[in-house]
SEVO-38458 format. One record per residue (C-alpha): x negated, y negated, z negated; residue in one letter. Coordinates in Angstrom, 3 decimals. Layout:
! residues N
<atom <X, Y, Z>, 'A'>
...
//
This chain:
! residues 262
<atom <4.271, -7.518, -33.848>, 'X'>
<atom <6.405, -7.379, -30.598>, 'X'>
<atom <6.141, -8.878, -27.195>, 'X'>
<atom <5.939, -12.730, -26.757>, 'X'>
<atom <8.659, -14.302, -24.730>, 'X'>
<atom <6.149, -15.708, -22.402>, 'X'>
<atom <4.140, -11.850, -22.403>, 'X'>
<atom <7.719, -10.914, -20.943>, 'X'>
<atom <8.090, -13.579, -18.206>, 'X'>
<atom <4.079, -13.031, -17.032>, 'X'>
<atom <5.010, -8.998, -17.013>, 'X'>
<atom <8.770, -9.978, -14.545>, 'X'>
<atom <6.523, -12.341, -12.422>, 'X'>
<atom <3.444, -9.746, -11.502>, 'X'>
<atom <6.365, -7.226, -10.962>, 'X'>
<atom <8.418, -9.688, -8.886>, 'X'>
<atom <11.657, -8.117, -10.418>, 'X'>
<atom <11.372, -4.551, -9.215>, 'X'>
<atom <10.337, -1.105, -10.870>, 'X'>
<atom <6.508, -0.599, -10.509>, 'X'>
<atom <7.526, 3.318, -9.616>, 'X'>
<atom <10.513, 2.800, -7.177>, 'X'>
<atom <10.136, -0.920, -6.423>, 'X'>
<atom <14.306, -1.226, -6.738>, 'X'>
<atom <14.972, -4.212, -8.380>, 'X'>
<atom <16.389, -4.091, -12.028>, 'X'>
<atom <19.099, -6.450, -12.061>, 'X'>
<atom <22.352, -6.057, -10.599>, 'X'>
<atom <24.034, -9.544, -8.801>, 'X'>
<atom <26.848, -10.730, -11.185>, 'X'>
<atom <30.457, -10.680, -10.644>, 'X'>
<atom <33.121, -13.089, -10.801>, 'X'>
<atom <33.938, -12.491, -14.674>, 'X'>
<atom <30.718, -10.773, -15.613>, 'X'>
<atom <26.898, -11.915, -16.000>, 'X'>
<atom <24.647, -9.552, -13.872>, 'X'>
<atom <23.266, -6.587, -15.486>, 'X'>
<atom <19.956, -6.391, -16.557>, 'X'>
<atom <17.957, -2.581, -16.512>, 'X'>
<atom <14.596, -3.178, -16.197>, 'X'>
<atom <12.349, -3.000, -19.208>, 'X'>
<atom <8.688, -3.692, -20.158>, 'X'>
<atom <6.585, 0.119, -20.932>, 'X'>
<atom <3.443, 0.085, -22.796>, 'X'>
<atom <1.128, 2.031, -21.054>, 'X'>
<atom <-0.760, 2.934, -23.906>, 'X'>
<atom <1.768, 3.321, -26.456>, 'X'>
<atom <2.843, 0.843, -28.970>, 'X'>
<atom <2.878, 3.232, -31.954>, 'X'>
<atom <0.074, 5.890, -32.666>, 'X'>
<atom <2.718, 9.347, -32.254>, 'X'>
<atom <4.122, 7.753, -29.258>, 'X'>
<atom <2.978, 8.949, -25.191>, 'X'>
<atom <0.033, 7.860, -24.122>, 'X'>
<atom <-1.326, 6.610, -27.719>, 'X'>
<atom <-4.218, 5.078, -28.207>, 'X'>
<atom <-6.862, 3.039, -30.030>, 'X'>
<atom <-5.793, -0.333, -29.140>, 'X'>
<atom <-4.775, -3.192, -31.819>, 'X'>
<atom <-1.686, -4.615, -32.013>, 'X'>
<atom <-2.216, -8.034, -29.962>, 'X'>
<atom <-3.770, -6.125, -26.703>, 'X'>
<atom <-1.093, -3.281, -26.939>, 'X'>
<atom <1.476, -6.292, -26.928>, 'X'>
<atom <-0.319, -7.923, -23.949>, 'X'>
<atom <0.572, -7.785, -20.560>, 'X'>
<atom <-2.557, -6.290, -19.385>, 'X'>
<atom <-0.602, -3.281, -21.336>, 'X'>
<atom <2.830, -3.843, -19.898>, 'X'>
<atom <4.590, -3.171, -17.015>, 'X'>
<atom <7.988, -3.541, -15.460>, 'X'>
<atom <10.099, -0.410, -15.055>, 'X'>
<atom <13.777, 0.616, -14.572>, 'X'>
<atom <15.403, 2.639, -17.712>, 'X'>
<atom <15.342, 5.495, -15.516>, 'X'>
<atom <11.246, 5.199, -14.889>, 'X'>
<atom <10.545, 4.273, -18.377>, 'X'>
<atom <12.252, 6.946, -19.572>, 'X'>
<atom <10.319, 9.757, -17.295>, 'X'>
<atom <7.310, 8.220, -18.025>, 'X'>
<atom <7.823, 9.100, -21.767>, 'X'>
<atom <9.148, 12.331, -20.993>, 'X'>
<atom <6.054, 12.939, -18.680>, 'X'>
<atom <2.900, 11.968, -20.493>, 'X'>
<atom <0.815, 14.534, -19.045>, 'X'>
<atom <2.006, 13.238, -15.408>, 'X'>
<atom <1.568, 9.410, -16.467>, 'X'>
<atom <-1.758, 9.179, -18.065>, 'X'>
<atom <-2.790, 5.798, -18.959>, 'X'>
<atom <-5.167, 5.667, -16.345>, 'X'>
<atom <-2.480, 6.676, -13.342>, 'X'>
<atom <-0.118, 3.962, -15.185>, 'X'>
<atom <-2.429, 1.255, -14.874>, 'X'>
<atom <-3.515, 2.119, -11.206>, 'X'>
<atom <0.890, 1.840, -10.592>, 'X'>
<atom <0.594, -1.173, -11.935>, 'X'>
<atom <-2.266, -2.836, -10.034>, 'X'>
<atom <-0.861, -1.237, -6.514>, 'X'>
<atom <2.658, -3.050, -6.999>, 'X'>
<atom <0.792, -5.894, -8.419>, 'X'>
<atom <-1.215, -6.006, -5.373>, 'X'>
<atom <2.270, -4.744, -3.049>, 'X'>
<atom <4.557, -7.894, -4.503>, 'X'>
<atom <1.425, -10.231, -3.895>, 'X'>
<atom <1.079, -8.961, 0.028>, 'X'>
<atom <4.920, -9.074, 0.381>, 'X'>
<atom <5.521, -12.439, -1.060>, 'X'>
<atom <2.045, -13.886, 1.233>, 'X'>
<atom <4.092, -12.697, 4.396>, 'X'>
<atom <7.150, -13.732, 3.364>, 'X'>
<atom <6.156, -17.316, 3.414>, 'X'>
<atom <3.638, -17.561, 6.599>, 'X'>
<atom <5.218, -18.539, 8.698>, 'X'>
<atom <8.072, -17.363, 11.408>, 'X'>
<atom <9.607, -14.438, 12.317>, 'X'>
<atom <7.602, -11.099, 12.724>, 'X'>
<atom <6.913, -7.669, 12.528>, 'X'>
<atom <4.149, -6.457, 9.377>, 'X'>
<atom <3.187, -3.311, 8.426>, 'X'>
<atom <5.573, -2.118, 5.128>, 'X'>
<atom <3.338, -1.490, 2.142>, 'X'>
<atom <4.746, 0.919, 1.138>, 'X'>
<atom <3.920, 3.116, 3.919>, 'X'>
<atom <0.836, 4.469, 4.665>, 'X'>
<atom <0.403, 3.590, 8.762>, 'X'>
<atom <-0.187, 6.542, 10.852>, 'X'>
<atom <-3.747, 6.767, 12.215>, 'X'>
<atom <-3.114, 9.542, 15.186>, 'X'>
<atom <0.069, 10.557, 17.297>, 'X'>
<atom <1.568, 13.558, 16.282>, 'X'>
<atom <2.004, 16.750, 19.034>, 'X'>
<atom <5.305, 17.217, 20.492>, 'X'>
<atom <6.445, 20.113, 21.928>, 'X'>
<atom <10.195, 20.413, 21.408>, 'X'>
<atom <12.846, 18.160, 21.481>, 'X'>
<atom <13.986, 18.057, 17.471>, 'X'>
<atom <10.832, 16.511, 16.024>, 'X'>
<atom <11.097, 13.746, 18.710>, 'X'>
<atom <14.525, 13.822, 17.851>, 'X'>
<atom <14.624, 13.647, 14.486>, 'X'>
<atom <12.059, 10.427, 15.093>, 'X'>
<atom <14.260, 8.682, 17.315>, 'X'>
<atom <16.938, 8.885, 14.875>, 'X'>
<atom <14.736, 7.118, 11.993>, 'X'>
<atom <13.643, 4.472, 14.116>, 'X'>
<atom <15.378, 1.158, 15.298>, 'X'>
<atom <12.350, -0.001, 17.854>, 'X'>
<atom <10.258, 1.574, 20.749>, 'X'>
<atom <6.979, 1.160, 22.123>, 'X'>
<atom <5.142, 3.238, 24.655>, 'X'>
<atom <1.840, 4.492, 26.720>, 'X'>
<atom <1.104, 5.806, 30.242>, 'X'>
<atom <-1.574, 6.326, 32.100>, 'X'>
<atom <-2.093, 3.753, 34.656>, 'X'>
<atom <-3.135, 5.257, 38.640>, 'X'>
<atom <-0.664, 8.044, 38.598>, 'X'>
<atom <0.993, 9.529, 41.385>, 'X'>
<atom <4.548, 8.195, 42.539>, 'X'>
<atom <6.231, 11.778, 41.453>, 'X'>
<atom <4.024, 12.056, 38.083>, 'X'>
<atom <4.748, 7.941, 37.431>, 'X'>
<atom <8.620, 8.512, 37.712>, 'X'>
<atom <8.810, 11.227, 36.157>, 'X'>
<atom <7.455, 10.021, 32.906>, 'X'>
<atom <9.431, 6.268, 33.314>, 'X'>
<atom <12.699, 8.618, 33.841>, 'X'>
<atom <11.262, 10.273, 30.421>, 'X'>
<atom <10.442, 6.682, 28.759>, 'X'>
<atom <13.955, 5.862, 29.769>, 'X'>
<atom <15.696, 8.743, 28.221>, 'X'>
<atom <13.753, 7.604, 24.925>, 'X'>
<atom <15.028, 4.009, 25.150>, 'X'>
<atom <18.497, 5.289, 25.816>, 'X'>
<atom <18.986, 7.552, 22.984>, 'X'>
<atom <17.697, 5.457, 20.621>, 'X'>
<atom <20.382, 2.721, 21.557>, 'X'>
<atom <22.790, 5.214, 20.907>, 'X'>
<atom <21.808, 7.904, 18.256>, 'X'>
<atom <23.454, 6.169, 15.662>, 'X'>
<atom <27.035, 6.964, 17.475>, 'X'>
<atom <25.961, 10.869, 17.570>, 'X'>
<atom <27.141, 13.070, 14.668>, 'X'>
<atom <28.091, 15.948, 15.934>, 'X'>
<atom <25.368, 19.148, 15.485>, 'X'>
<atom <26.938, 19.710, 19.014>, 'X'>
<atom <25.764, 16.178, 20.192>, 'X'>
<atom <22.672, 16.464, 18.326>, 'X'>
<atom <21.207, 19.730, 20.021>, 'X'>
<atom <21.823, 18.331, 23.506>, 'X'>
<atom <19.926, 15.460, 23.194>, 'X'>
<atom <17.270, 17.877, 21.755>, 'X'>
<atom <17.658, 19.931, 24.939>, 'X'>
<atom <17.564, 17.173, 26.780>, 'X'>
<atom <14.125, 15.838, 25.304>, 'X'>
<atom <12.618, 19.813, 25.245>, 'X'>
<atom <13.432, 19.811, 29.179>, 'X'>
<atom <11.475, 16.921, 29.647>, 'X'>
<atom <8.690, 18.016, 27.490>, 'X'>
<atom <8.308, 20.923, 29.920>, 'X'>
<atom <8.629, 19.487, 32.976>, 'X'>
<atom <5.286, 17.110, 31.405>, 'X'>
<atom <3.455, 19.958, 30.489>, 'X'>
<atom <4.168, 21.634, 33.739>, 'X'>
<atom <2.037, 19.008, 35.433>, 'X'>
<atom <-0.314, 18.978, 32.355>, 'X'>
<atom <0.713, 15.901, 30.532>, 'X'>
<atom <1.138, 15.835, 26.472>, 'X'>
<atom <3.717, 13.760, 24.637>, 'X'>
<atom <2.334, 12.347, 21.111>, 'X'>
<atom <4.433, 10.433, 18.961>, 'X'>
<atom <4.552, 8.847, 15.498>, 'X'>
<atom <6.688, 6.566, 13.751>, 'X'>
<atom <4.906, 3.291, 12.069>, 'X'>
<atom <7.000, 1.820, 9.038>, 'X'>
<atom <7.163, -1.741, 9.607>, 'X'>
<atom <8.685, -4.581, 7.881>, 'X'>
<atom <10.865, -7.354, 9.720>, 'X'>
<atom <10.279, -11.343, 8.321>, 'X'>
<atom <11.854, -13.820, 8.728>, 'X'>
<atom <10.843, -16.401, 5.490>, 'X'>
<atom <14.602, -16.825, 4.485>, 'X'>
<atom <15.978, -13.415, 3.128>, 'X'>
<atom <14.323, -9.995, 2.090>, 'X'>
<atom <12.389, -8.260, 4.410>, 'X'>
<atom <14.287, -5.647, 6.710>, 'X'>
<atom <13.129, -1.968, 6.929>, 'X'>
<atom <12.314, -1.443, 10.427>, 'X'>
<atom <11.018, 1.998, 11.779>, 'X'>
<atom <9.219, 1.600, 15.055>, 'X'>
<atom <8.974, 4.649, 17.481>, 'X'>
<atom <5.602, 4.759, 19.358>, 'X'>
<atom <5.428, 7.504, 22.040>, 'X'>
<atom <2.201, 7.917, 24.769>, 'X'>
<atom <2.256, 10.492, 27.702>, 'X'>
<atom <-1.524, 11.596, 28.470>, 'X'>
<atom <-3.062, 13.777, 30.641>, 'X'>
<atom <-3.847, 16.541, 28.746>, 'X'>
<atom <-7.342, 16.667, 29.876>, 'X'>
<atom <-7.900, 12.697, 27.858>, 'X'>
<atom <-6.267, 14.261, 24.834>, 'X'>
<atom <-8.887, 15.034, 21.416>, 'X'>
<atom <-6.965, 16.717, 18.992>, 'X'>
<atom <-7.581, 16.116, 15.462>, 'X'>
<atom <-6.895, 16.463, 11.857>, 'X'>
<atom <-4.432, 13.642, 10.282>, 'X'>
<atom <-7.175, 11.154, 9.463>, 'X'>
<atom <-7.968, 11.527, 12.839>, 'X'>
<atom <-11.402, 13.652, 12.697>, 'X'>
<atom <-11.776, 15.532, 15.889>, 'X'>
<atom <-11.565, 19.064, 14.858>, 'X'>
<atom <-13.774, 20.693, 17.910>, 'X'>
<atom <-16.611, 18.025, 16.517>, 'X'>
<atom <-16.204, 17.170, 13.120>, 'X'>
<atom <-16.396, 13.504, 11.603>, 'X'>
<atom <-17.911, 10.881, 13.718>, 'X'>
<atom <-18.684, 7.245, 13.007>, 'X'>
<atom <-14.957, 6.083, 13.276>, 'X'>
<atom <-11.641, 8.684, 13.437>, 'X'>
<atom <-9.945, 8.912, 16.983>, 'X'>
<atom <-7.619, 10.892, 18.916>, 'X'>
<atom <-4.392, 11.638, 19.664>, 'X'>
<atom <-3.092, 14.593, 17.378>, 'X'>
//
């Protein structure tokens, strides 16, 4: 017995085209002279013959179902064999229903409405702002991101204020134009930069968090663009909790919901 032509089509739809694992798609456009190519291909999760990975008990109608199936490039398929011990049934079926569940959630956006910013997917969101104290982790941030938001406190005085705008502007200037700087000469001067202001904070007892939230740009028409967003807040340090990354205050332990500013 193999696998229906309609068990294939139900198995391309719930995967929406793209590897379960690496969520690439698995065909290639075409060319002028040349159909597209074609690499994806439909893995039994528990396997179709009794010596293969992953065998099991079932008969041959459910192991040819697609409740049994899912959609993988050659080069997944082919670890997953390699790797049984890795890719146990029950950590293939749990892939499965996650991009099941991730092509549903993309494809519900896609079409509701105009454009927007989501949360990707396939990114957990951070709960709590990460610590900075030197320049190259805020660096290295600014350089994956292609938005910026920002927090101050509000009632500040006028020399505490502009010193952290003149620090929110720095931010929103070097993320216009990190992608121009290559140079490791470049590079570690805007680090400097950052680390000076950093001090000059913490001098006057303020802490700089920051995080970067994985977001997805929609528009309904083409595929969703990747789009990092920076999110950096300047706090007294006296309103800061500091926690673990679920955000569980570490001085107090869990509490009814997670907060703080890491």
């Amino acid at each position: 017995m193999v696998v229906s032509e309609k068990t294939r089509k139900i198995v391309w739809a719930e995967a929406g085209g793209r590897c379960a694992i690496c969520r690439g798609e698995v065909i290639t456009p075409g060319t002028a002279c040349d159909d597209p190519s074609v690499f994806g291909e439909e893995a039994h999760i528990v396997a179709r013959s009794k010596g293969g990975p992953r065998s099991g008990n079932l008969d041959a109608a459910s192991r040819h179902n697609h409740m049994n199936l899912l959609l993988l490039c050659s080069r997944h398929h082919k670890q997953i064999d390699d790797q049984p011990h890795h890719f146990t049934v029950e950590r293939l079926r749990e892939i499965k229903e996650r991009h099941a569940a991730w092509v549903r959630h993309s494809l519900d956006e896609r079409t509701a409405g105009g454009p927007r910013l989501i949360p990707d997917p396939a990114f957990p969101q951070p709960r709590v702002l990460d610590l900075i104290t030197r320049g190259n982790p805020l660096w290295n941030m600014i350089k994956t991101s292609v938005a910026f938001e920002y927090a101050l406190p509000d009632g500040l005085p006028d020399d505490d204020e502009s010193l952290i705008v003149e620090f929110l502007d720095i931010l929103r200037d070097y993320l216009d134009i990190a992608p121009e700087l290559h140079s490791v000469r470049e590079n570690r001067d805007a680090e400097k930069s950052l680390a000076h202001y950093i001090h000059d904070l913490a001098e006057k007892d303020f802490l700089v968090g920051a995080h970067v939230r994985h977001m997805l740009y929609v528009d309904g028409r083409g595929d969703p663009l990747a789009w990092p967003m920076l999110r950096v807040e300047v706090q007294p340090a006296s309103h800061a909790v500091v926690t673990d990354q679920p955000g569980w205050p570490y001085a107090d332990g869990p509490s009814e919901e997670p907060v703080g500013k890491g």
